[in-house]
N, C-alpha and C positions, 0 to 999 in steps of 0.2 A: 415563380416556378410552381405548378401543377401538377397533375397525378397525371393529366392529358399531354403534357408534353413528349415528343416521341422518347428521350432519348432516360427520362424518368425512372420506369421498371428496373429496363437492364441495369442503370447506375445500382440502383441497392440492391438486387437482386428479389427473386418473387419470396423468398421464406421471408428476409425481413422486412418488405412491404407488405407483406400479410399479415406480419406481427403489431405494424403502424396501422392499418386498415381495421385490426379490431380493437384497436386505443380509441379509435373514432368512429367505431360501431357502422363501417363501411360506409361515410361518407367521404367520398373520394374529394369533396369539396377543401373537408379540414384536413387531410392526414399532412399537409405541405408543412401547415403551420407546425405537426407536429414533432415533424422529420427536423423543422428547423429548431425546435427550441427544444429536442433533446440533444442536437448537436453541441448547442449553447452552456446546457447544464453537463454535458459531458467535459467540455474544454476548461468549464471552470473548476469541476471535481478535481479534472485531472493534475489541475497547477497548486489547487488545495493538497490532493494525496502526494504531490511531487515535494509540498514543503513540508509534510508529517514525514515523509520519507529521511531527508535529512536530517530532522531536528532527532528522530526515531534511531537513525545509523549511529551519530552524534553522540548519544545521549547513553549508548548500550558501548562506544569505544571510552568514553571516560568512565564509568562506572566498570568496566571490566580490567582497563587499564589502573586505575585505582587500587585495585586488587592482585593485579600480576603480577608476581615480584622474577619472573623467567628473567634469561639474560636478552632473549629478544620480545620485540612489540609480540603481545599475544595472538595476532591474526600470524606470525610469523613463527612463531615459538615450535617446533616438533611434542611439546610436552605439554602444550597450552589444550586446556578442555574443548578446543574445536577440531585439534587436528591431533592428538595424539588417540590411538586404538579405544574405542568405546563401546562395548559389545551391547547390544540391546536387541533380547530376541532372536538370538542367533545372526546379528548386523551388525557392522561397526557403524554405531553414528554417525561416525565423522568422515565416511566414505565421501559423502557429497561434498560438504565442507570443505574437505579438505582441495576436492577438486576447482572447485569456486573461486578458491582462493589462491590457487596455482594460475587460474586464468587470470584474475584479475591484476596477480604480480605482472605474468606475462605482457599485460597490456598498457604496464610502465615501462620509465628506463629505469637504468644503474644511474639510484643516488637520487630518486625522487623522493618525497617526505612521506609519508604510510597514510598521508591523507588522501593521495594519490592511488593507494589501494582500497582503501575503504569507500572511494567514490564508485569504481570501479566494479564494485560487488552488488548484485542486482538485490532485489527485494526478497528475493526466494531467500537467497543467503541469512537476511536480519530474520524475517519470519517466526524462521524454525526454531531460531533463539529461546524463545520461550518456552516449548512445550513441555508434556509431561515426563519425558525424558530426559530432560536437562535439566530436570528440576534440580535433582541431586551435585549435580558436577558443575551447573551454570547460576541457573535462579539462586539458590539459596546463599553459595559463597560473595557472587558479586553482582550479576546482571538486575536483583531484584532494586541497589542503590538507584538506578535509573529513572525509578519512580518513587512517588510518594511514603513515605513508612506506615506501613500495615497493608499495603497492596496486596490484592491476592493475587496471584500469577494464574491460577486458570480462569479468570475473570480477563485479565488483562491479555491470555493468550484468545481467547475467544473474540474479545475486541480485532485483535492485530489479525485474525485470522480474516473476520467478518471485514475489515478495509482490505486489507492484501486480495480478496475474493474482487471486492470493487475495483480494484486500482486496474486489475488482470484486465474487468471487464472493457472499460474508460480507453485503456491501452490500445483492447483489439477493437474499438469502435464499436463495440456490441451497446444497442438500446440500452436504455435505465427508466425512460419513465416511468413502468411499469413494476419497477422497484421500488422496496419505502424508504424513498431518495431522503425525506424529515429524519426518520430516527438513523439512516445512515449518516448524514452528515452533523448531526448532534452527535454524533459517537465519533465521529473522526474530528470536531473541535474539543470533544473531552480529552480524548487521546493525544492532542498536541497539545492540550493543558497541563494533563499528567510529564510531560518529558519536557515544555518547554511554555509555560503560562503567555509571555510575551506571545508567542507565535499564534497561539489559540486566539488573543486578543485581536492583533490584528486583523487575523480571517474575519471574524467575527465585526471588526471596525469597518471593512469592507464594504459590506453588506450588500454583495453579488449574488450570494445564492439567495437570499431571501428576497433581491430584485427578480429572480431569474422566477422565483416559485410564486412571485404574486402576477408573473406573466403568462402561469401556464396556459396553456390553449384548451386544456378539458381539463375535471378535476380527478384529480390526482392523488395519491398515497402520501 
C-alpha cells in the first residue's frame, strides 16, 4: 500500500495525511510505513490501556468497598460519596456520577452481581475518581488504599489523567507517533504496578511495545 494508490488519501482523510507526510518530512515514499506502524502501536496501547483499565476499575471497588459500611454496594448506596448531593463551586459533584451510574444499572438485568455494573461504567466514570475535589469525601477516607501507602493523589491523579487523555486518543484512532509514546508507556506500566504489580509484569514480559519501538520507521520520541 502506497500514498499513489487511488483510493489512499480519501481513506485517512487530507488533515491526517498531512499530519503522516510531516512525520516523514514529505516523502510520500515512507509515510505507508508510517500509517502502518502507528496503527500497530496504537492496537497494542489500546489492549495495554484496556488491561490498566480493569485492574484501575478493580482496584478503587475494593478499596472503596473496604471502607463502606452503607446498607447497599457504594456505586448503589443514595448516601455513598459518589451519588449523594456534593456541592463544589456552586455544582453537585455527583451530577455526572450519579448519571453514569444510572446507565450503567440500566444496562443490566434484575439480579446481576455489581460486577455487572462496574464493567459497564466507562473510564470517564473511574477518572474523575481522584481529583482535587474528592479529595476530602473520596481519597483521603478510602480510595487512597488502592494504591501504595504514602501515595500522593495529585501525583497519581495526574498520571490517570495523562493515560485517560491517551486511551480517548488510541479509541478515536487519532495518530500517536508524534507523541512521547516511551514516557507514556513507562507511566502507564508504573500505574498498573501501583494497582496491580502482576499486571505491570506481565505487559512488561511481553515485550510488544519495545518490539513495536525498535521497528519504528523514523525516529521517534
Amino acid at each position: 500500500m502506497t500514498i499513489n494508490d487511488g483510493w489512499y488519501e480519501s481513506y485517512l482523510g487530507s488533515d491526517r495525511l498531512a499530519r503522516f507526510l510531516a512525520g516523514v518530512r514529505q516523502d510520500r515514499g515512507r509515510v505507508g510505513a508510517l500509517v502502518d506502524w502507528d496503527r500497530e502501536m496504537r492496537g497494542e496501547l489500546q489492549k495495554m490501556l484496556g488491561e490498566w483499565e480493569i485492574a484501575l476499575r478493580n482496584a478503587y471497588d475494593r478499596a472503596i468497598s473496604g471502607w463502606w459500611t452503607g446498607e447497599q454496594h457504594w456505586l448503589l448506596d443514595p448516601a455513598s460519596p459518589v451519588n449523594r448531593e456534593i456541592m463544589h463551586r456552586s455544582e453537585d459533584l455527583n451530577r455526572i456520577s450519579r448519571n453514569s451510574i444510572k446507565k450503567a444499572v440500566q444496562r443490566t438485568r434484575p439480579g446481576d452481581p455489581i460486577g455487572r455494573v462496574i464493567a459497564n461504567l466507562s473510564l470517564d466514570f473511574w477518572r474523575y475518581l481522584s481529583v482535587t475535589a474528592r479529595e476530602k469525601t473520596l481519597w483521603v477516607p478510602a480510595l487512597h488504599r488502592a494504591f501504595p501507602k504514602g501515595s500522593d493523589r495529585a501525583q497519581i491523579d495526574r498520571q490517570i489523567d495523562s493515560l485517560y487523555r491517551l486511551r480517548n486518543r488510541v479509541a478515536h484512532h487519532e495518530p500517536i507517533f508524534h507523541k512521547p509514546i516511551v514516557p507514556l508507556t513507562t507511566s502507564l506500566v508504573h500505574n498498573c504496578e501501583l494497582v496491580r504489580p502482576e499486571l505491570a509484569d506481565t505487559i512488561v514480559g511481553r515485550g510488544t511495545v519495545k518490539q513495536l519501538w525498535g521497528d519504528r520507521p523514523i525516529e521517534l520520541r
